[in-house]
Wavefront OBJ file of the C-alpha trace (Angstrom):
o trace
v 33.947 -61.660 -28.394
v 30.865 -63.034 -26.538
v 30.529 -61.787 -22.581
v 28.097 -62.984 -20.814
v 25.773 -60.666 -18.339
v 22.971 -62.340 -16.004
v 20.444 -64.130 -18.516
v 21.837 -62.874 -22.068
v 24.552 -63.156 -23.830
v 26.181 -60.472 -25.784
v 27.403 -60.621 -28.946
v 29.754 -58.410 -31.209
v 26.830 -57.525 -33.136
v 24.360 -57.154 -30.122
v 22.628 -60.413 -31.295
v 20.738 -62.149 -28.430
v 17.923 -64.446 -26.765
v 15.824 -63.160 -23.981
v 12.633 -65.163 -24.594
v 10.332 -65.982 -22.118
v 12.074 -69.280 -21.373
v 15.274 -68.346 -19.335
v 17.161 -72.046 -19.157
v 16.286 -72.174 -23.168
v 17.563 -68.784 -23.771
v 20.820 -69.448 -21.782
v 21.231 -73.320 -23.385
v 20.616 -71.717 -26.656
v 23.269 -68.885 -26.078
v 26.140 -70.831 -25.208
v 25.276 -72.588 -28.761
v 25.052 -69.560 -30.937
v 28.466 -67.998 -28.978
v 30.140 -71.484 -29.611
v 29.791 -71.852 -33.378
v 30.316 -68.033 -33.615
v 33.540 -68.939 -32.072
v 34.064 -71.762 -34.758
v 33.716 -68.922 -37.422
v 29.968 -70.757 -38.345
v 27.432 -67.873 -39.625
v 24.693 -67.669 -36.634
v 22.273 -65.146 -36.936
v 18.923 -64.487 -34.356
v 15.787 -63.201 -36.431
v 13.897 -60.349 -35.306
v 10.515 -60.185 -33.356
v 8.359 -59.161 -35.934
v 5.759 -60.940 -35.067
v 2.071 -59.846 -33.661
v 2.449 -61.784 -30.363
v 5.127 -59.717 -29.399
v 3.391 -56.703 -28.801
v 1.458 -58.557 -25.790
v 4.159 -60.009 -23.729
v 2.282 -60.324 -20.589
v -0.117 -62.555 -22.989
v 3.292 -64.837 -23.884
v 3.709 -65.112 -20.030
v 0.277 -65.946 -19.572
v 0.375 -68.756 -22.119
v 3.170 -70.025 -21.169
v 2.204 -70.399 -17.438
v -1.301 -71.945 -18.949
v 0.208 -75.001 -20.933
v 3.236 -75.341 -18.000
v 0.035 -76.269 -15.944
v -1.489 -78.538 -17.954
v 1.920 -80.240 -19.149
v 2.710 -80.836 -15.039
v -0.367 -82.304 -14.631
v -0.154 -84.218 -17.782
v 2.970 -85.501 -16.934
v 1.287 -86.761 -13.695
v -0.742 -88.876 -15.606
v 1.664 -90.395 -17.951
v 3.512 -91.638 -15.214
v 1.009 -93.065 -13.724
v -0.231 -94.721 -17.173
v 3.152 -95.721 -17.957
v 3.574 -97.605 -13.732
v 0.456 -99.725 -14.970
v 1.644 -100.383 -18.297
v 5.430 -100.781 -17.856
v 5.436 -104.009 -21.042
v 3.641 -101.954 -23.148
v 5.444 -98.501 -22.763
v 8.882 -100.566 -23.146
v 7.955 -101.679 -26.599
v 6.266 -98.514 -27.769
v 10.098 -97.158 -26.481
v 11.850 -98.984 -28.820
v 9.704 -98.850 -31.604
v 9.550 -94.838 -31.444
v 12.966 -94.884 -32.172
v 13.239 -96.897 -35.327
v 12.830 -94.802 -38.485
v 9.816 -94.719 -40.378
v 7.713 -97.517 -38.326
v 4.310 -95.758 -38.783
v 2.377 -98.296 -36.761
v 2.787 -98.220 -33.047
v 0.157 -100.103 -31.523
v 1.614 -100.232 -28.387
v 2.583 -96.423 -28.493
v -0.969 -95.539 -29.724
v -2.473 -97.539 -26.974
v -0.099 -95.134 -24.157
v -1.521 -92.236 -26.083
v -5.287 -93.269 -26.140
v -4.799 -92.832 -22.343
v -3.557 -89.573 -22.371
v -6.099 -88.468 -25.022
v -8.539 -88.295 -21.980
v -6.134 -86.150 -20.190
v -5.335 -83.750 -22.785
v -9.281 -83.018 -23.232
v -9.541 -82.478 -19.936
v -6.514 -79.969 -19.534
v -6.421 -78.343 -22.851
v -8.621 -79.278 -26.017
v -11.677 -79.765 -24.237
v -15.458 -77.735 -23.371
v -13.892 -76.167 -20.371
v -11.047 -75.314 -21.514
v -10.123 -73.861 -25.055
v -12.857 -76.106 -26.844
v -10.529 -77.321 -29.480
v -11.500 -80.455 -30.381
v -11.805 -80.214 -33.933
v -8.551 -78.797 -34.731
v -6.735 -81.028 -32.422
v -8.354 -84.170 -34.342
v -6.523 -82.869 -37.572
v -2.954 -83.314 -35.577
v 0.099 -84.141 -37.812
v -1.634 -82.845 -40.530
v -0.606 -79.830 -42.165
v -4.340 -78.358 -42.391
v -3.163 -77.222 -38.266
v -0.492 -75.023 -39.457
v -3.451 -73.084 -41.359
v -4.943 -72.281 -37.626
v -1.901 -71.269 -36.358
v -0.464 -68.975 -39.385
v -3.730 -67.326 -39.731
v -4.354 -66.954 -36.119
v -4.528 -63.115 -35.567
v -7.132 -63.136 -38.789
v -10.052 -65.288 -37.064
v -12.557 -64.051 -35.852
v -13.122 -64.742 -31.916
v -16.411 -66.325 -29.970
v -17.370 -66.478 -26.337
v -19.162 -69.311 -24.674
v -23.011 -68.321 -26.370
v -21.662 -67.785 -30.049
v -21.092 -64.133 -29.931
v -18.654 -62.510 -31.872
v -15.878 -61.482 -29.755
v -13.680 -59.990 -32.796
v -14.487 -60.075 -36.261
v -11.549 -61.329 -38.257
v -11.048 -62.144 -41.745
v -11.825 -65.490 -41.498
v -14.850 -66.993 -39.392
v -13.458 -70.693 -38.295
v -10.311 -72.436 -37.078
v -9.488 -73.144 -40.428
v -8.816 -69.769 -41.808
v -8.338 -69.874 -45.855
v -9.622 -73.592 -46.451
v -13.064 -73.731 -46.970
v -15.395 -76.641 -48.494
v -14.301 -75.748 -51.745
v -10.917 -78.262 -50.661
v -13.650 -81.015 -51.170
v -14.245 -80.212 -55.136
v -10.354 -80.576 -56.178
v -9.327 -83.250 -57.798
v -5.632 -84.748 -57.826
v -4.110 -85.905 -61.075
v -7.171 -85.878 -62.314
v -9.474 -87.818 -59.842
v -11.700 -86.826 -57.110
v -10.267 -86.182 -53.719
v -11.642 -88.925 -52.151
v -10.853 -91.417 -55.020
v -7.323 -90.395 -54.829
v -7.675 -90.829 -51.079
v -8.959 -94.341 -50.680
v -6.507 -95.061 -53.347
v -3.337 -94.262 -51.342
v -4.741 -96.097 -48.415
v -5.516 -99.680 -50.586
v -1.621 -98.925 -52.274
v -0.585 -98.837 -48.618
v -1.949 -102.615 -48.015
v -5.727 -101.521 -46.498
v -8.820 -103.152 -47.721
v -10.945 -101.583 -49.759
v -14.184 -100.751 -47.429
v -11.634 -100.026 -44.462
v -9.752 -97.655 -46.758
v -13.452 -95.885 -47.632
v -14.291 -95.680 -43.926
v -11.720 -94.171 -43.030
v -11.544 -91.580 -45.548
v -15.097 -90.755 -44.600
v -13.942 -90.972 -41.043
v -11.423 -88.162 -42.327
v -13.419 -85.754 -44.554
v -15.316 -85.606 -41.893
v -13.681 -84.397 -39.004
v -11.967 -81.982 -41.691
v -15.343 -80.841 -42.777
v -15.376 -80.045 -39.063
v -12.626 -78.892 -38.818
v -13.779 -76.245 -41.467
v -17.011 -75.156 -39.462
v -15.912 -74.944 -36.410
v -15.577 -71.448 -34.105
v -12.306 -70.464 -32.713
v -12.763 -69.452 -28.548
v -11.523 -66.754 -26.927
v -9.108 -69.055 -24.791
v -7.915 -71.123 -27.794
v -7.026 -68.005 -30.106
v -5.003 -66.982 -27.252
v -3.085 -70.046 -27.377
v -2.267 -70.769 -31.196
v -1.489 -66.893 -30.963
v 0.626 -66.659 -28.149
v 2.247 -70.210 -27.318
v 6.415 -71.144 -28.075
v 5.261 -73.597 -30.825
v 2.974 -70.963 -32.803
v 5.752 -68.061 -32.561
v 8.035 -70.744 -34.172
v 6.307 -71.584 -36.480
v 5.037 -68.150 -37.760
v 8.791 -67.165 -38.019
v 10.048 -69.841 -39.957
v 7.702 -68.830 -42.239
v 8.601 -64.894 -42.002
v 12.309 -66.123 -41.945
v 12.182 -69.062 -45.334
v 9.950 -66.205 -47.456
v 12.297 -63.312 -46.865
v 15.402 -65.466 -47.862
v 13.293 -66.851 -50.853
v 12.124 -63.096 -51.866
v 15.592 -61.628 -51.186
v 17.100 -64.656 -53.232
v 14.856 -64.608 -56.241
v 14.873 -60.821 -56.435
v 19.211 -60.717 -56.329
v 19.628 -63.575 -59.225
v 16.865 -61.237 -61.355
v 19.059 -58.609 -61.010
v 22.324 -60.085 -61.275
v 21.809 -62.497 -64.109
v 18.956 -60.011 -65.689
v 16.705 -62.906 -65.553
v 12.595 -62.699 -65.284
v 11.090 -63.865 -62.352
v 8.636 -65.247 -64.087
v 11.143 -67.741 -65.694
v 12.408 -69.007 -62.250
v 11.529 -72.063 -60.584
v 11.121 -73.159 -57.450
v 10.602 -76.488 -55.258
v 8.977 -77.177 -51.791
v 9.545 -80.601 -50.907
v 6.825 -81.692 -48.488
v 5.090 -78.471 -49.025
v 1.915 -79.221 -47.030
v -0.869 -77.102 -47.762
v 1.498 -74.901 -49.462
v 0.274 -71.666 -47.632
v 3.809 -70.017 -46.474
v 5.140 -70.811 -50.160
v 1.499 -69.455 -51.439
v 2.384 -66.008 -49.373
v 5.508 -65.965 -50.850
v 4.481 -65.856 -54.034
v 1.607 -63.357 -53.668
v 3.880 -60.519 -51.923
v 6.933 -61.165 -54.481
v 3.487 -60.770 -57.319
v 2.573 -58.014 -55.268
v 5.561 -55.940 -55.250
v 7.163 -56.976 -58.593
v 4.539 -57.991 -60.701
v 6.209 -61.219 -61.428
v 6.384 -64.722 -59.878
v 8.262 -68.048 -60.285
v 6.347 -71.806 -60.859
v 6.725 -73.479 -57.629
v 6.724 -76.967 -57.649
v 4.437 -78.109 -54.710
v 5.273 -81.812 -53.770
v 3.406 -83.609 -51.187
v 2.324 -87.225 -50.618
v -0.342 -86.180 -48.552
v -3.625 -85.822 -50.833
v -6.007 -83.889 -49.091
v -3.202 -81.027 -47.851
v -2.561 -81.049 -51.789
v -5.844 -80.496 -52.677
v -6.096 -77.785 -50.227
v -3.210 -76.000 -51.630
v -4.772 -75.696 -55.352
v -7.863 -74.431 -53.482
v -5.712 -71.391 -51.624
v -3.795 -70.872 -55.298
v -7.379 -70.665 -57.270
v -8.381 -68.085 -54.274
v -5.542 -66.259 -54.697
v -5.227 -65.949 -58.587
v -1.895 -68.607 -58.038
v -3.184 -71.118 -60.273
v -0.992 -70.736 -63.081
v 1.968 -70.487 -61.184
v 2.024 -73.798 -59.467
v 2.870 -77.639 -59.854
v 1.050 -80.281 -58.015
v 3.023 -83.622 -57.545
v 1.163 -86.121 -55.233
v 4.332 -88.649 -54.973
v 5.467 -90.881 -52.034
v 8.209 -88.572 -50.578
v 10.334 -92.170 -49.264
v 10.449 -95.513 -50.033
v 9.747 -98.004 -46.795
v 13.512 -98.204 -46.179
v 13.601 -94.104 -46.144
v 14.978 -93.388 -49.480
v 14.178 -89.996 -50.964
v 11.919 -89.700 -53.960
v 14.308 -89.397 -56.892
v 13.560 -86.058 -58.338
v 14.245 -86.496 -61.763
v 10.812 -88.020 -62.378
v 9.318 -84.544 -61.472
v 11.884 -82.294 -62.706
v 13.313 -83.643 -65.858
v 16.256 -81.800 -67.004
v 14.695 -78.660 -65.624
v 16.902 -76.664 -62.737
v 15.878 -74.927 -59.342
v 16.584 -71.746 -58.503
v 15.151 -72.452 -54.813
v 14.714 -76.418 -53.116
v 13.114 -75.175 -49.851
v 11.968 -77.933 -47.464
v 12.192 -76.158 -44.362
v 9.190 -78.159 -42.267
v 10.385 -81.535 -42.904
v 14.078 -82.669 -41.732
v 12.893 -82.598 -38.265
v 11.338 -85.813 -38.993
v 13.977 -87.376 -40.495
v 16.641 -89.747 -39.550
v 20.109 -88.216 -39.821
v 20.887 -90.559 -42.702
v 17.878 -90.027 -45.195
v 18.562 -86.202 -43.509
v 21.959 -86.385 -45.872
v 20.599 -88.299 -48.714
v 18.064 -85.865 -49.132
v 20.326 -83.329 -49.340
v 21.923 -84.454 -51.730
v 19.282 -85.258 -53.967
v 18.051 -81.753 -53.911
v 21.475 -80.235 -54.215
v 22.251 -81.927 -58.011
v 19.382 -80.505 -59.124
v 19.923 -76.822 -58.167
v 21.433 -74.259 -60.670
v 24.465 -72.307 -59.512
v 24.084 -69.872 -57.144
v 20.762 -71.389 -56.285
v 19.593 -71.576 -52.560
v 18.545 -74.390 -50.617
v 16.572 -73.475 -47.648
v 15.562 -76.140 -45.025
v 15.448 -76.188 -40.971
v 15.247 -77.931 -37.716
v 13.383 -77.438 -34.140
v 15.658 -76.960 -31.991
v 16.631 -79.276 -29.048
v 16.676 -76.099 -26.623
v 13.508 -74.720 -27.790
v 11.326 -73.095 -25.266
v 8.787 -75.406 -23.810
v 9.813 -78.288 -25.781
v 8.036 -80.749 -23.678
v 4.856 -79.423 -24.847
v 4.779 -80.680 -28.482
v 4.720 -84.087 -27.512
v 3.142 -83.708 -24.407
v -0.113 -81.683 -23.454
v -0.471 -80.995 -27.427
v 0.238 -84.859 -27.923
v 1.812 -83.738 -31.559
v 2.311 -86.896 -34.209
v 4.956 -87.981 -35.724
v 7.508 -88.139 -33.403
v 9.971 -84.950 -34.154
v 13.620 -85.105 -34.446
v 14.747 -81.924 -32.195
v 18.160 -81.069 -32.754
v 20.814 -78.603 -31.890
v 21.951 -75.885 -33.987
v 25.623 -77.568 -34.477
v 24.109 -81.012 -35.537
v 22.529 -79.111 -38.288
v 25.566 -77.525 -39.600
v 27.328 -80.972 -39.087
v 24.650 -83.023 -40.951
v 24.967 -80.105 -43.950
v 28.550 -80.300 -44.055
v 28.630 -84.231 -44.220
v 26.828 -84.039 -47.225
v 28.982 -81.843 -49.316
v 28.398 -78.527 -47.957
v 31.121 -75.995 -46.700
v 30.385 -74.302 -43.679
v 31.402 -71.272 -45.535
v 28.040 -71.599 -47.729
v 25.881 -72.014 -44.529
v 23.898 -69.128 -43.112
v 21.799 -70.158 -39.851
v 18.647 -67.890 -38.588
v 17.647 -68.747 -34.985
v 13.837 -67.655 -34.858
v 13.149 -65.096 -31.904
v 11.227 -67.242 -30.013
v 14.141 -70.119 -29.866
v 11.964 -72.595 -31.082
v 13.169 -72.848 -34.705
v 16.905 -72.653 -36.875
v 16.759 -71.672 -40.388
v 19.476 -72.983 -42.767
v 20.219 -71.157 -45.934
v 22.752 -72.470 -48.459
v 24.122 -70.600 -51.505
v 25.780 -72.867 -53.528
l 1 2 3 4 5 6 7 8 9 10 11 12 13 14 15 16 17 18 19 20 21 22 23 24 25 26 27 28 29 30 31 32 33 34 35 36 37 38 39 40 41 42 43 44 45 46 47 48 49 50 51 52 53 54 55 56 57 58 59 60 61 62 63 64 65 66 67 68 69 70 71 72 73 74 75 76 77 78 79 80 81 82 83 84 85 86 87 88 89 90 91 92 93 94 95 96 97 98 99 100 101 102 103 104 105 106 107 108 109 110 111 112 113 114 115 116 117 118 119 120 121 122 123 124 125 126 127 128 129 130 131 132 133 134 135 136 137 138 139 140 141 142 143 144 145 146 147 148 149 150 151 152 153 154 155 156 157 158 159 160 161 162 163 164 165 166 167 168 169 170 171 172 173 174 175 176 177 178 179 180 181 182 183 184 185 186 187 188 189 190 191 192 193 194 195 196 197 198 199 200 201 202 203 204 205 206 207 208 209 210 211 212 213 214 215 216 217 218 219 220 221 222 223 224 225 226 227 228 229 230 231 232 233 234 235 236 237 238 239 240 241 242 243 244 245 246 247 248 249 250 251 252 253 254 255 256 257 258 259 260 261 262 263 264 265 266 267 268 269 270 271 272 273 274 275 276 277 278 279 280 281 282 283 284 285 286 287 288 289 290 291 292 293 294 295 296 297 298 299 300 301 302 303 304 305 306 307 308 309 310 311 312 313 314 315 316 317 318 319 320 321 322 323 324 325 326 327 328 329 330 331 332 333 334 335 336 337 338 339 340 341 342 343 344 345 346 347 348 349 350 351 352 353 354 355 356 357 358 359 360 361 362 363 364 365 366 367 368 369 370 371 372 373 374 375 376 377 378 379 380 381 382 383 384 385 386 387 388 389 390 391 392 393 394 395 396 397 398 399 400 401 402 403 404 405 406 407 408 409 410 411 412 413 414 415 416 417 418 419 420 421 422 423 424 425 426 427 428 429 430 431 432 433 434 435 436 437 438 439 440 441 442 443 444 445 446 447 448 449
């Protein structure tokens, strides 16, 4: 029985959120004790992470970007008053699945790019530029994993703290620029994708130029004292640092169990991460379960998104992965949002793990099923699927779209929604295990079938 005291609730198993955002925390609560209550398998992960041993840096960061979303806000209202036709329409459009093109929403955001220089990315503040330029790519996430490992700079290029890696970008180095994709040069492959998408040909080169190099940028560039604070210490980074913690233990765990249970070789297991990014959490995964057993399964890496691909056989080759991994550049959806039919890459092979835990939250609650659904006839019994959501009563959730001025749009949702959208596609709720990430900002779903 849940009983609720001031700010936290209490749980039969002590299980509770007392993160630095109260109203979160208590929103958050009353959803874990409800589908506890409903007999649905809720769980809250631990703090594990580094930021937690500075909680008076949380606070501070917290306070920080509160600041600069007010005063953002502010602005956007003001923007929006002058523009009322064009904010309508960029309105509607945002919520219409998979338009990509938003003139008139790019054209409110142009306006607050100013604005977000001036209160966050820019020279007096945590001179971010460069990695905020690579937004709604997957090279960010890079920044923010690796954060406690860069090293740190004040204003005249000293060295603050040496880390293990000397710019924003962490693991990637130039290197990313040499890999080729199916075969063909990076930027081949690259201005390919764009003419396939309907661009011309010298607009399509341009802009890949226009790409490689703010990434080669992106690669150079220090990280400042104020900014490492942030992508160490912010709601959004703790998030996303869990999920990682949280999807690699229950991978691990998973592949380690069947081994034993079915006296099967790691080695001979297989594994899928559908819109895998750079790869890096599934990367980690693989080197600690090397580390510590001495084997490791082929993980299928698929991606539609060249350059993150490329950048993910770059971190394998570092890492002595090479041989372990599958590269499939494939269009994840077709226009109308159908999932990519998996067959093509998988053959009459089986997965022990389909893991897509950063990508649902962009998805429309009907290609949310279908996927589903595609991954689930293609995993062996007993297999795991592992995927996730952000949750609607994160901490600080204005921030994403706000002051950080995150693209795409993401689909926040609450922790029930993602049981119900599971369950609609086949799955019992007795075969659903949900991990709420210590900072709030993140649920985990894990189902055994």
């Amino acid at each position: 029985m849940e009983k609720f005291r001031g700010e936290q609730y209490i749980t039969e198993t002590g299980d509770f959120l007392n993160g630095i955002d109260h109203e979160a925390n208590e929103k958050l609560n009353e959803e874990i004790a409800d589908l506890r209550s409903e007999e649905c398998r809720v769980k809250i992960g631990e703090k594990t992470d580094f930021a937690y041993n500075n909680p008076d840096k949380i606070q501070d960061i917290y306070n920080y970007l509160e600041q600069g979303g007010a005063e953002l806000k502010d602005v956007r209202k003001d923007i929006i008053h002058k523009n009322l036709a064009t904010a309508a329409i960029a309105n509607v459009l945002e919520k219409i699945p998979f338009v990509r093109e938003n003139k008139w929403g790019n054209d409110i955001d142009s306006y607050l790019e100013v604005s977000r220089d001036k209160f966050l990315y820019g020279k007096d503040q945590t001179d971010s530029k460069p990695w905020h330029n690579q937004r709604g790519s997957a090279l960010t996430f890079l920044t923010i994993s690796e954060a406690e490992g860069l090293s740190v700079f004040g204003k005249n290029g000293e060295i603050l703290s040496e880390g293990k890696y000397p710019t924003m970008s962490g693991p990637l180095d130039e290197s990313v620029f040499d890999e080729k994709i199916n075969g063909l040069p990076l930027t081949e492959v690259m201005i390919q994708d764009k003419v396939n998408n309907g661009v011309d040909k010298s607009t399509a080169i341009e802009e890949v130029e226009k790409r490689i190099s703010e990434v080669r940028e992106f690669i150079q560039a220090p990280v400042t004292e104020k900014f490492s604070n942030v992508i160490r210490h912010c709601a959004d980074s703790l998030g996303i640092r869990e999920r990682v913690e949280t999807v690699n233990g229950l991978s691990i765990d998973h592949l380690k169990k069947v081994a034993e249970k079915d006296n099967r070789s790691i080695d001979d297991m297989l594994v899928m991460s559908f819109g895998c990014g750079t790869g890096l959490a599934t990367l980690k995964m693989l080197k600690k379960l090397k580390d510590e057993t001495g084997e490791a399964p082929t993980v299928i890496l698929l991606d539609q998104d060249t350059l993150s691909l490329a950048a993910a056989q770059s971190l394998a080759k570092k890492w002595n992965l090479e041989d372990k991994i599958e590269v499939h550049c494939e269009r994840l959806f077709s226009k109308l949002g159908k999932p990519l039919s998996l067959e093509g890459v998988l053959g009459n092979r089986k997965l022990d793990i389909a893991e897509d835990s950063g990508l649902r939250e962009y998805l429309p609650d009907g290609v949310y099923k279908q996927l589903t659904r595609e991954s689930l006839k293609f995993l062996r019994t007993g297999g795991l699927m592992i995927t996730g959501n952000m949750n609607v009563n994160r901490p600080q959730k204005e921030f994403l779209h706000g002051l950080m001025g995150w693209v795409p749009k993401v689909r926040m949702r609450s922790i029930k929604e993602g049981f119900k959208l599971l369950q609609k596609s086949g799955i019992p709720k007795e075969s659903i295990e949900a991990t709420v990430t210590a900072s709030g900002v993140y649920t985990v779903f894990a189902i055994e079938t």
